[in-house]
N, CA and C atoms as a LAMMPS dump frame, in Angstrom:
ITEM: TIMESTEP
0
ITEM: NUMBER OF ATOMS
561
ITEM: BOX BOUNDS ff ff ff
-5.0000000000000000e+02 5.0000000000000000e+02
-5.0000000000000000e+02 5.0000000000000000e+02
-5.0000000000000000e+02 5.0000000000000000e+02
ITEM: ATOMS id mol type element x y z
1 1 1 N 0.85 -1.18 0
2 1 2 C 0 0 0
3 1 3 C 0.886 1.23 0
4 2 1 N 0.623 2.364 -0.872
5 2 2 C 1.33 3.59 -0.616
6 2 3 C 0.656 4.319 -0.009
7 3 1 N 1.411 5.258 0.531
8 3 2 C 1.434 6.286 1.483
9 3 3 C -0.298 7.152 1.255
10 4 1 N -0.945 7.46 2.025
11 4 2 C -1.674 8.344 1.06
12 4 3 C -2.257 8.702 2.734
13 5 1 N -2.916 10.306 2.047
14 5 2 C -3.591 11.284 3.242
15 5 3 C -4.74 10.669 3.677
16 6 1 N -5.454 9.836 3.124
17 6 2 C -6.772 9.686 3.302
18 6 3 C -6.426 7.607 3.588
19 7 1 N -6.7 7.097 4.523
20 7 2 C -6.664 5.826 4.84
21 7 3 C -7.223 5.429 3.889
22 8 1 N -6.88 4.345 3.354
23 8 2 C -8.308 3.704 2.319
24 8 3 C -9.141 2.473 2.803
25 9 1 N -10.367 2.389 2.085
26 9 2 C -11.075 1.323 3.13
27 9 3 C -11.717 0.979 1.863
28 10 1 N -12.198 -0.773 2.057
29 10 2 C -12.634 -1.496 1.387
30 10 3 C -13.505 -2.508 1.775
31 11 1 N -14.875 -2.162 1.65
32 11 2 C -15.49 -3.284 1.841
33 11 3 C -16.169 -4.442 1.18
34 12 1 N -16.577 -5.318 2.027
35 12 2 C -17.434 -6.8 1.427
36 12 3 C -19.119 -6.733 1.875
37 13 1 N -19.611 -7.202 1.045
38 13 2 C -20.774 -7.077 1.578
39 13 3 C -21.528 -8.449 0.79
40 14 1 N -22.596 -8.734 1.221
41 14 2 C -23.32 -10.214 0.718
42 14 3 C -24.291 -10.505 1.865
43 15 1 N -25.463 -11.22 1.522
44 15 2 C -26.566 -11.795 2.401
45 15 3 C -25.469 -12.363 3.232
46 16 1 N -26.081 -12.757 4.787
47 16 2 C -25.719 -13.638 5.916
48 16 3 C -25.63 -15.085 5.182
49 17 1 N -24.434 -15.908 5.165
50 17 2 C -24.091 -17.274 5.131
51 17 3 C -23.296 -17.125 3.271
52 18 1 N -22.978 -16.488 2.72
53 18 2 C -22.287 -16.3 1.733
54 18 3 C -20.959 -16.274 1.79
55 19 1 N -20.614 -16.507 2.659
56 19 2 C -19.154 -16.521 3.163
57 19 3 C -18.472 -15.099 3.202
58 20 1 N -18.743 -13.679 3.443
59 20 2 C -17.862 -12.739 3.3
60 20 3 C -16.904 -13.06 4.405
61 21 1 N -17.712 -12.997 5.667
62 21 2 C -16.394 -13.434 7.348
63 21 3 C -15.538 -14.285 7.046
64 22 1 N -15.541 -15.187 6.487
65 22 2 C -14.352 -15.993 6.113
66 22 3 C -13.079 -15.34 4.652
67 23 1 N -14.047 -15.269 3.987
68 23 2 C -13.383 -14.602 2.851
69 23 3 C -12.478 -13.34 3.792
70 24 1 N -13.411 -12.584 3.81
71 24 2 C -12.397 -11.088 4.645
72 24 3 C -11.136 -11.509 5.444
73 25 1 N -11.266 -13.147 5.925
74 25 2 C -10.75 -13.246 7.513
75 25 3 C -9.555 -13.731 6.801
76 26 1 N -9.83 -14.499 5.319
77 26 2 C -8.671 -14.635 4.472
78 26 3 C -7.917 -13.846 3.833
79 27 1 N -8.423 -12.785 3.302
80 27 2 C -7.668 -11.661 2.985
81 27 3 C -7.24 -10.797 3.527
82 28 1 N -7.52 -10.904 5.349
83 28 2 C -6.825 -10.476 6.168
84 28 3 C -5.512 -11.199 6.571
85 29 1 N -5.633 -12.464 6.362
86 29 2 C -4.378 -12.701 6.6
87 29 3 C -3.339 -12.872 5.58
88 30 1 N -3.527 -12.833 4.47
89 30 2 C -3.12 -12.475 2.992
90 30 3 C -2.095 -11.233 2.926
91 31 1 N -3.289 -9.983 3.332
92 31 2 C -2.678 -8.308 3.334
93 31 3 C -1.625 -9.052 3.943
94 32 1 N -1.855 -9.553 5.583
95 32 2 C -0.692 -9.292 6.477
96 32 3 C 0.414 -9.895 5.504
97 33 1 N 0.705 -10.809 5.751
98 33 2 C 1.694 -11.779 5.164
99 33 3 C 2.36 -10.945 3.864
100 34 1 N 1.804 -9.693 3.2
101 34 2 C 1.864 -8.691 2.518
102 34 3 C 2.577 -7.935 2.769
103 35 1 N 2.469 -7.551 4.471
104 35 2 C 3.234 -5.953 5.343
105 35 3 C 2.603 -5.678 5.311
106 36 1 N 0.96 -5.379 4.991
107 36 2 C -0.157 -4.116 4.619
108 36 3 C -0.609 -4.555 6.481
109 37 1 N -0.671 -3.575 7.107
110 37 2 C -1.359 -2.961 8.535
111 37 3 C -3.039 -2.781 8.141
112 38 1 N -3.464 -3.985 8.583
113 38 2 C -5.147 -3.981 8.442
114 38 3 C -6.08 -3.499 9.654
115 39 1 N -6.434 -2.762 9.472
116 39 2 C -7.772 -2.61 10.667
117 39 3 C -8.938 -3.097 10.374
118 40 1 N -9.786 -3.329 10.535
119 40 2 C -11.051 -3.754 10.584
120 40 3 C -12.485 -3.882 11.411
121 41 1 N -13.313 -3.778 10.445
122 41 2 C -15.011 -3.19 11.229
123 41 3 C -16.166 -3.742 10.913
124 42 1 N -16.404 -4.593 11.662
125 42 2 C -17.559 -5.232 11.725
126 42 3 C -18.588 -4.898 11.802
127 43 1 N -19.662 -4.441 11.039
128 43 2 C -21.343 -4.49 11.447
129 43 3 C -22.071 -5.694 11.781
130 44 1 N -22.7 -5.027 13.147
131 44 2 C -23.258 -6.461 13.609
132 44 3 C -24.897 -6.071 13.903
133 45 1 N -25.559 -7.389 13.449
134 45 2 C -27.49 -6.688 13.492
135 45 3 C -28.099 -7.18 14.889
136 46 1 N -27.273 -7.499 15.874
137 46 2 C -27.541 -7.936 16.881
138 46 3 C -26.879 -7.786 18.061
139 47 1 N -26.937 -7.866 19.66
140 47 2 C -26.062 -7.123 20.609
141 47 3 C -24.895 -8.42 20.656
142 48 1 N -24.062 -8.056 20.763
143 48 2 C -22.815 -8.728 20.908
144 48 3 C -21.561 -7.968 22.324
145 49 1 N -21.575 -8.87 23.037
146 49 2 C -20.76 -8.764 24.101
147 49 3 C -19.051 -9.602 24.387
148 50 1 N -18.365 -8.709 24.348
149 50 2 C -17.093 -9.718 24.347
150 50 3 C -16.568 -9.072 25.756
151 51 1 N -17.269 -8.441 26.926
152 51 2 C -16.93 -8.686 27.844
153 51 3 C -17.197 -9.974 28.712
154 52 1 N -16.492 -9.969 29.947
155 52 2 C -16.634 -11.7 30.548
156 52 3 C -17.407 -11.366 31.658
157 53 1 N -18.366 -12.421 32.236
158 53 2 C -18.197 -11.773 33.599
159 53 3 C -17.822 -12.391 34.254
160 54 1 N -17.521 -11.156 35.403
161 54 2 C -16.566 -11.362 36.794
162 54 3 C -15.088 -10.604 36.483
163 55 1 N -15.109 -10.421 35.17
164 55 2 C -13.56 -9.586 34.724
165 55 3 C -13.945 -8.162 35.508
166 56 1 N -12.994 -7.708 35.849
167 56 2 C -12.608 -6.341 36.181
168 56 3 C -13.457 -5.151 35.213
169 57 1 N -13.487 -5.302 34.044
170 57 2 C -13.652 -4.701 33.167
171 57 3 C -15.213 -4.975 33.157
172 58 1 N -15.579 -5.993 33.081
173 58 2 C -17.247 -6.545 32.867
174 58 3 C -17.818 -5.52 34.242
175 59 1 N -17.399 -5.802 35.427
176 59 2 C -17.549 -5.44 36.843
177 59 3 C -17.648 -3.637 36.474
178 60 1 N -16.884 -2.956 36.038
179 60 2 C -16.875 -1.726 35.809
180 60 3 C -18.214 -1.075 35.153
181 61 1 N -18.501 -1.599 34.121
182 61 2 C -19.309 -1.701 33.28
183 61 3 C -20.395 -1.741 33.858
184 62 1 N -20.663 -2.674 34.727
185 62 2 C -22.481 -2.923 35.427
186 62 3 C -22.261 -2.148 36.801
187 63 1 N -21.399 -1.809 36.985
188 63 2 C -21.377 -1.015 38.042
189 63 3 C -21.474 0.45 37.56
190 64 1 N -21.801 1.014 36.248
191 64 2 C -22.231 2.336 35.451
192 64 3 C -21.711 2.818 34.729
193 65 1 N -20.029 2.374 34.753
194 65 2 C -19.252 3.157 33.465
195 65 3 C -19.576 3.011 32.591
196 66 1 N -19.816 4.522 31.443
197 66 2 C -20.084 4.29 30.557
198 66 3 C -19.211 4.08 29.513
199 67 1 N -17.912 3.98 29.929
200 67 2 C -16.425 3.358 28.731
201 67 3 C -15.955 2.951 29.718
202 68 1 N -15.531 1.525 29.144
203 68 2 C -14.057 1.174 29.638
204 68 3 C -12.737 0.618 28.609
205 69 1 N -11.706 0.884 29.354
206 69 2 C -10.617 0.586 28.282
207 69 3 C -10.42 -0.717 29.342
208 70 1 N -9.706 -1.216 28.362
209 70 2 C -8.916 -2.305 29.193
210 70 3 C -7.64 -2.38 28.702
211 71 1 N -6.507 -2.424 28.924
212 71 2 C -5.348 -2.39 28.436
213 71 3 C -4.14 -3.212 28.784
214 72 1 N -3.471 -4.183 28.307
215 72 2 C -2.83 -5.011 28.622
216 72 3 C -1.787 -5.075 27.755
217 73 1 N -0.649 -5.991 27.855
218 73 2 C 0.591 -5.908 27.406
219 73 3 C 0.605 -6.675 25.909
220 74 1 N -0.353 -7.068 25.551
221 74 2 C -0.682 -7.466 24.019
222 74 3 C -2.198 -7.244 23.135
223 75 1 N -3.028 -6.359 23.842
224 75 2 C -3.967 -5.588 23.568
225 75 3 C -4.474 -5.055 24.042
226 76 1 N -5.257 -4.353 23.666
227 76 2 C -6.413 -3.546 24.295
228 76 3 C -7.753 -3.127 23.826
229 77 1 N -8.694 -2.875 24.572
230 77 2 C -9.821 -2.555 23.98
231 77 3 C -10.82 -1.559 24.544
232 78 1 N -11.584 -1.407 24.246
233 78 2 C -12.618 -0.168 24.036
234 78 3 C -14.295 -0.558 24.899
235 79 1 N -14.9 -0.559 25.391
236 79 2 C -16.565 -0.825 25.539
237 79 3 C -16.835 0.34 25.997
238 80 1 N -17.763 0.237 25.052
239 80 2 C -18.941 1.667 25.201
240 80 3 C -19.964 1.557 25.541
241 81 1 N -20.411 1.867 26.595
242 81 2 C -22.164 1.852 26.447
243 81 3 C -22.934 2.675 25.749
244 82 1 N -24.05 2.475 25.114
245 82 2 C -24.643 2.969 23.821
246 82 3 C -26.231 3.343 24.465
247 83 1 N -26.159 4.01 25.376
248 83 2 C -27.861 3.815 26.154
249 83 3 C -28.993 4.589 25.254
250 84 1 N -28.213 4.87 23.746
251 84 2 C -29.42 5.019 23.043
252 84 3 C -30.077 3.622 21.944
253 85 1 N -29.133 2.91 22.38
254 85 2 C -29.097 1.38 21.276
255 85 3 C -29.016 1.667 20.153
256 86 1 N -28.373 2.494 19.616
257 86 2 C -27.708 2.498 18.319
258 86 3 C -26.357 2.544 18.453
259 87 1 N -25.844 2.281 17.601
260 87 2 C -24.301 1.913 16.993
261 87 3 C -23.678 3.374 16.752
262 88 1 N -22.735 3.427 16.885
263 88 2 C -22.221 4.739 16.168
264 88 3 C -22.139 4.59 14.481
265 89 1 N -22.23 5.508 13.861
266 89 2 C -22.273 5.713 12.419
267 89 3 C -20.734 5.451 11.861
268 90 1 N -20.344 4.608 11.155
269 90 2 C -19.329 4.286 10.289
270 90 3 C -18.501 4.898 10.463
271 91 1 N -18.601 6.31 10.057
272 91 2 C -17.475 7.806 9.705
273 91 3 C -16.958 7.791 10.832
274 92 1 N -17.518 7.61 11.782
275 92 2 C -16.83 7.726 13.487
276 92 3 C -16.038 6.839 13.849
277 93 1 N -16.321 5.774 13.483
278 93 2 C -15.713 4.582 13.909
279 93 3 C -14.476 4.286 12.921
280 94 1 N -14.509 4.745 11.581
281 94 2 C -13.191 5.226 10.635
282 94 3 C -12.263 6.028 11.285
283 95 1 N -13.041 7.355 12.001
284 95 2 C -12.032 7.822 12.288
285 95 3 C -11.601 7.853 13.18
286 96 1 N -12.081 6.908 14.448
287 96 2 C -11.565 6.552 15.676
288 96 3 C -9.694 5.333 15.045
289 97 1 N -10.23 4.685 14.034
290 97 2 C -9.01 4.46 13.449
291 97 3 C -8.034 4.699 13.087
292 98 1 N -8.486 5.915 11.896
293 98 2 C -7.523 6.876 11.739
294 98 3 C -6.913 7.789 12.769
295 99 1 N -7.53 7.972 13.128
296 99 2 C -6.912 8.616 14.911
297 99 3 C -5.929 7.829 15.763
298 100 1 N -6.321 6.844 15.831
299 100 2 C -5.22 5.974 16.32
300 100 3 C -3.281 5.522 15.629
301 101 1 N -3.78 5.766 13.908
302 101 2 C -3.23 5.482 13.21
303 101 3 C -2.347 4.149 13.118
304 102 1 N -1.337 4.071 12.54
305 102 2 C -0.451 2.643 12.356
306 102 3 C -1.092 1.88 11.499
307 103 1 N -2.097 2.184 10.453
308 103 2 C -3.002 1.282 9.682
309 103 3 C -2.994 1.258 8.051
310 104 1 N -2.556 0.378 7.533
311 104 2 C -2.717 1.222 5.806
312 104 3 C -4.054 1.11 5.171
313 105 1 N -4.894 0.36 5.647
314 105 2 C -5.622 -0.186 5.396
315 105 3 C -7.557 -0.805 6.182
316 106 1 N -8.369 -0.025 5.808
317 106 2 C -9.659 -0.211 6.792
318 106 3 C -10.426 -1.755 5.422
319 107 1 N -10.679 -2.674 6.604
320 107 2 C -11.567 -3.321 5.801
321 107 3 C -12.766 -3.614 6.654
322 108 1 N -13.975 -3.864 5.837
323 108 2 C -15.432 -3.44 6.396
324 108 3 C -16.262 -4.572 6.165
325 109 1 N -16.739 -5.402 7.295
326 109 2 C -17.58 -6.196 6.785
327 109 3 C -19.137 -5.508 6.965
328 110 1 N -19.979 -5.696 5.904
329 110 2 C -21.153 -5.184 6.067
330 110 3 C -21.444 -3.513 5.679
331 111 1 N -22.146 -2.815 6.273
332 111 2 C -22.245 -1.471 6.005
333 111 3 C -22.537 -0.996 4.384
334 112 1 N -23.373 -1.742 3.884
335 112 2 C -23.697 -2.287 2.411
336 112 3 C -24.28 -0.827 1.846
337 113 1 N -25.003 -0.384 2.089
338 113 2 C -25.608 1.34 1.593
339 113 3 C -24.914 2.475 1.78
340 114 1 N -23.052 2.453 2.351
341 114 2 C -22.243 3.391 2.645
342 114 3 C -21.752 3.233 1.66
343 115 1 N -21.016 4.516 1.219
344 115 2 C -20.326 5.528 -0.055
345 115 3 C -18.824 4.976 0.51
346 116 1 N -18.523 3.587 -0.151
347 116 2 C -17.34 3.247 0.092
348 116 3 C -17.116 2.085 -1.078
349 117 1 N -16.095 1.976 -1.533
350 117 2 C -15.662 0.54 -2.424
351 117 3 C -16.21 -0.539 -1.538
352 118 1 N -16.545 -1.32 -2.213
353 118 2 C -17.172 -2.745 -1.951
354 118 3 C -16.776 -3.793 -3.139
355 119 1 N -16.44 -4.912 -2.26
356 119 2 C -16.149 -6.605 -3.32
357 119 3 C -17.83 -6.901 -2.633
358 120 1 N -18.26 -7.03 -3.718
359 120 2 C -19.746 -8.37 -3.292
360 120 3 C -19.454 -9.402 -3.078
361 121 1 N -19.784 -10.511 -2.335
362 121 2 C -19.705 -11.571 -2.345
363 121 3 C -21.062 -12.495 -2.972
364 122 1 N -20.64 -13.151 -4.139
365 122 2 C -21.87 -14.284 -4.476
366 122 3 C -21.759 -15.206 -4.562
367 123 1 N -22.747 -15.735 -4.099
368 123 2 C -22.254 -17.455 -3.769
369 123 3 C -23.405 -18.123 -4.57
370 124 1 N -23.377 -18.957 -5.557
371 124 2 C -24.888 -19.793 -6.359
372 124 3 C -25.552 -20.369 -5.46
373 125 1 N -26.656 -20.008 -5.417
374 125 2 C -27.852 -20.41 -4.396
375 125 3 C -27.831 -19.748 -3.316
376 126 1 N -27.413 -18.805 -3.163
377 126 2 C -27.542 -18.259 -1.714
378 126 3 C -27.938 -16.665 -2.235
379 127 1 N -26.694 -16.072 -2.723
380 127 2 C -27.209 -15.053 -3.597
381 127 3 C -28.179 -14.435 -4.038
382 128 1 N -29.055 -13.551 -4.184
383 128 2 C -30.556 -13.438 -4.794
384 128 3 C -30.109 -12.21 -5.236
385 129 1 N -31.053 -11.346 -6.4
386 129 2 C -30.568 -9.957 -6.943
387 129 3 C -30.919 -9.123 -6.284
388 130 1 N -31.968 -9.347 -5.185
389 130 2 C -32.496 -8.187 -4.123
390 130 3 C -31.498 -8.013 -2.772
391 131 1 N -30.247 -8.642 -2.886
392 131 2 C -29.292 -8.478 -2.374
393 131 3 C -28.432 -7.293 -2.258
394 132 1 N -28.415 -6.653 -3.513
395 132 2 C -27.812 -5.529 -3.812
396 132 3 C -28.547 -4.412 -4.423
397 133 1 N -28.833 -3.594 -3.436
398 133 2 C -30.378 -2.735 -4.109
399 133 3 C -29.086 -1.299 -4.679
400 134 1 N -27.968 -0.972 -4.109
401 134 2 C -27.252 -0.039 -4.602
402 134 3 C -25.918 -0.315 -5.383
403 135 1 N -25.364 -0.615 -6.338
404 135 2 C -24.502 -0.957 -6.853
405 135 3 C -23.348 0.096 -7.186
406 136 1 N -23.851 1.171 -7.017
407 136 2 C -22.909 2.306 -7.164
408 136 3 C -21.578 1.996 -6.817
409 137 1 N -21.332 1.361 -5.857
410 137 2 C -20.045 1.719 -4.901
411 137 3 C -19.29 0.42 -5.297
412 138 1 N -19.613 -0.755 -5.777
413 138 2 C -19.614 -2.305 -6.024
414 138 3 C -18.013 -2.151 -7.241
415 139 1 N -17.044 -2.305 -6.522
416 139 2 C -15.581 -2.42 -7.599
417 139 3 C -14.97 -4.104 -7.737
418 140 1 N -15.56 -4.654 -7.257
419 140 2 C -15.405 -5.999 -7.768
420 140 3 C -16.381 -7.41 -7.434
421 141 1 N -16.042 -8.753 -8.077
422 141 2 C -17.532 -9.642 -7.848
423 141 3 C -16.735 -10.759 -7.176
424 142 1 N -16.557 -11.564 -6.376
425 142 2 C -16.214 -12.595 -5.78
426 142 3 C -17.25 -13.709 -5.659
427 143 1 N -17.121 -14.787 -6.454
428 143 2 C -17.546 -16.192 -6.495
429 143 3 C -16.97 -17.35 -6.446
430 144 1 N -18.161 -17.799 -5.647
431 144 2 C -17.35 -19.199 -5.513
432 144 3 C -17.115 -19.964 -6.528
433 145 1 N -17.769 -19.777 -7.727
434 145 2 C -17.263 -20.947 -9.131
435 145 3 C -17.923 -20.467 -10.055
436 146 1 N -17.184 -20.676 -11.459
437 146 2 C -17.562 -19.816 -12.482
438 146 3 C -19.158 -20.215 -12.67
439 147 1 N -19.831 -18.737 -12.696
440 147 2 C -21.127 -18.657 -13.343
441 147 3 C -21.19 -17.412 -13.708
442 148 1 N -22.552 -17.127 -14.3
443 148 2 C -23.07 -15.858 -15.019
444 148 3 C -23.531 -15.11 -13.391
445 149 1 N -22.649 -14.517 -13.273
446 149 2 C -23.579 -13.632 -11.972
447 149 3 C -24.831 -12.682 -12.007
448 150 1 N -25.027 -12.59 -13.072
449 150 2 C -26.364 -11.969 -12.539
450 150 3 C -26.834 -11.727 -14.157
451 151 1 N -27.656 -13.057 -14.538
452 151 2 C -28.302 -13.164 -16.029
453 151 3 C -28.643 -12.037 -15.998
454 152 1 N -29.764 -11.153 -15.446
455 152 2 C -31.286 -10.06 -15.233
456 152 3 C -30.64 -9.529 -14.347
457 153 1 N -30.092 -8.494 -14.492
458 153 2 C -29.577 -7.794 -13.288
459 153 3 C -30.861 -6.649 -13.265
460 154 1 N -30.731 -6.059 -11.839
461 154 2 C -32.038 -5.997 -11.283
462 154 3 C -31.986 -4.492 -12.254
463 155 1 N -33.328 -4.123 -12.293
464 155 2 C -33.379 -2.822 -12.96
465 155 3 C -32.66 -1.588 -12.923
466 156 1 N -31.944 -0.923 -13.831
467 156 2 C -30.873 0.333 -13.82
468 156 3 C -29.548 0.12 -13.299
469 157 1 N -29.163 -1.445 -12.985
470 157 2 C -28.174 -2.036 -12.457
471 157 3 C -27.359 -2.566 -13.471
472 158 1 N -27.298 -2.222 -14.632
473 158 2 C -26.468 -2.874 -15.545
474 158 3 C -25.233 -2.516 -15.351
475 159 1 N -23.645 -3.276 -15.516
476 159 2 C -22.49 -3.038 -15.605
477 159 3 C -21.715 -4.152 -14.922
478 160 1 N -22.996 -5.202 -14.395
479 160 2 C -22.194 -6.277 -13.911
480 160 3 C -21.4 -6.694 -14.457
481 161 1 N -21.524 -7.195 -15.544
482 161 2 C -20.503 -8.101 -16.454
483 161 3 C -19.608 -7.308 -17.204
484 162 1 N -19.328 -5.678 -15.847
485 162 2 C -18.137 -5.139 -16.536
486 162 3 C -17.11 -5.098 -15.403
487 163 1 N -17.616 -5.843 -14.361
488 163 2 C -16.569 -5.201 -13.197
489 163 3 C -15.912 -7.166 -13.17
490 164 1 N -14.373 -6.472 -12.538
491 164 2 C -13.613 -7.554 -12.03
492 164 3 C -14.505 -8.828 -11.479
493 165 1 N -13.849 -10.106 -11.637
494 165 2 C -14.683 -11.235 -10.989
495 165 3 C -13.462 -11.914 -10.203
496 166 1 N -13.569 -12.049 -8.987
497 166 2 C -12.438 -12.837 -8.765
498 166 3 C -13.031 -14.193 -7.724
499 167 1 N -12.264 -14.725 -7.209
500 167 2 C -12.7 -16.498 -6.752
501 167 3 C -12.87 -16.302 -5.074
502 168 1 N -13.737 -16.513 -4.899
503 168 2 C -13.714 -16.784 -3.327
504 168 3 C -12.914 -17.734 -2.446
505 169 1 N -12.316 -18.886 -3.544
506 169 2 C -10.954 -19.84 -3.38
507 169 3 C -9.964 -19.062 -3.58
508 170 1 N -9.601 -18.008 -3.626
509 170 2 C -8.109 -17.103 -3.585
510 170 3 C -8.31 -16.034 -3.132
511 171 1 N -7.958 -15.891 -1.679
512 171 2 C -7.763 -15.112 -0.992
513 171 3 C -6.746 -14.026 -1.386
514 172 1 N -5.611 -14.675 -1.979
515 172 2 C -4.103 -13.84 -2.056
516 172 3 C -4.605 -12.879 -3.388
517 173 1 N -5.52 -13.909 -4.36
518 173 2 C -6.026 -12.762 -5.669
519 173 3 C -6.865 -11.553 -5.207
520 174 1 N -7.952 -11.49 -4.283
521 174 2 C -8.689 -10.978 -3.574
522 174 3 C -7.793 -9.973 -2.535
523 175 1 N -6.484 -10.06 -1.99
524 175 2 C -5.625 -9.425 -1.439
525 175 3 C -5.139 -8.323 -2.826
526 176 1 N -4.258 -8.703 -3.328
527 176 2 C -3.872 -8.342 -4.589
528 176 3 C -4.881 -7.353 -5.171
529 177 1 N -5.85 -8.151 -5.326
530 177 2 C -7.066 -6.975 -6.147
531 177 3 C -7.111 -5.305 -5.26
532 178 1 N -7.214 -5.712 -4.185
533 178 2 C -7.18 -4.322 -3.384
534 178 3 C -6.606 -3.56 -3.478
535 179 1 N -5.2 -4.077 -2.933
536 179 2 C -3.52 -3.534 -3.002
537 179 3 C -3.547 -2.695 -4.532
538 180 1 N -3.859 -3.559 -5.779
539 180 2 C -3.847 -2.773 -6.954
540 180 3 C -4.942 -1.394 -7.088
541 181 1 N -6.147 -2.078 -6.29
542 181 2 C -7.053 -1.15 -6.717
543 181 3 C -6.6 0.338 -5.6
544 182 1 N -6.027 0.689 -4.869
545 182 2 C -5.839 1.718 -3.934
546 182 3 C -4.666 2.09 -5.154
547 183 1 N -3.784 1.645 -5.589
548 183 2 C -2.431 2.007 -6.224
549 183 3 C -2.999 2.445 -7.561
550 184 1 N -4.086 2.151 -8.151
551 184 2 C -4.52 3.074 -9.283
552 184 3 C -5.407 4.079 -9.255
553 185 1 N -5.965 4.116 -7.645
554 185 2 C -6.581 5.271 -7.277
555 185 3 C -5.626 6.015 -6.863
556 186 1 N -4.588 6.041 -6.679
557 186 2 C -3.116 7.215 -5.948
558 186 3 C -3.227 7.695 -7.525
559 187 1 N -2.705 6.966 -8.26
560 187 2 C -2.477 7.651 -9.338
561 187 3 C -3.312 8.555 -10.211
């Protein structure tokens, strides 16, 4: 990845069980093995807790804090309480990244209607065309095995069968694709 003012970020997006989490989790370890410094951001449609209880940190938490860090000698982390039950909005959570810095690289699972590059993921039979109601942002197609991805593409959606296709069995091509695609956007 080169240098550039603006972090770049790339996401995946696809119905639940299409494999993007795995795919991503492969081309996360791809970048690395690369040198490329990955961060990464999960959208999740449901509450998810990775505190423990009885930890120090869990204990803080139900006792009213509304952040806690936790910080230790090989990571650290963040909990927020959200007492409006929404999530923070994307842009924030980018730039809580970028703020932190050390990253060349944001990758995004989910967040499918944000003004950001996206690989689709399609998988035959799982896939449907009401999957992707915005295609605008869509810079490449990832499948699991050669087919016609999208005979009837859904109305005003034409250009499928002009963008990159790459394999959901090659992670390192799917690495690669990125790496190139940020290096012809510098230019």
């Amino acid at each position: 990845m080169s240098e550039q003012s603006v972090l770049p970020i790339m996401g995946f997006c696809a119905p639940s069980g299409t494999g993007k989490t795995t795919l991503m989790a492969q081309v996360i370890n791809a970048l690395s093995q690369m040198g490329v410094r990955v961060a990464a951001i999960k959208h999740g449609h449901h509450a998810a807790d990775v505190d423990k209880a009885g930890k120090d940190s869990q204990r803080f938490r139900t006792a009213g804090a509304n952040a806690v860090i936790f910080s230790g000698p090989e990571r650290w982390f963040l909990i927020e309480e959200l007492p409006q039950k929404k999530a923070p909005d994307l842009q924030q959570q980018v730039q809580l990244l970028r703020d932190l810095g050390g990253y060349d690289l944001i990758l995004i699972e989910g967040y499918k209607n944000e003004n950001h590059p996206k690989i689709a993921v399609v998988r035959k039979g799982v896939t449907k065309q009401t999957a992707f109601k915005n295609l605008s942002h869509i810079v490449a197609v990832a499948v699991d095995e050669a087919m016609e991805i999208w005979p009837d593409p859904p109305k005003g959606e034409e250009g499928w069968d002009q963008l990159p296709v790459l394999s959901l069995n090659a992670p390192a091509q799917v690495a690669q694709f990125i790496q190139d695609y940020f290096q012809r956007s510098d230019t």
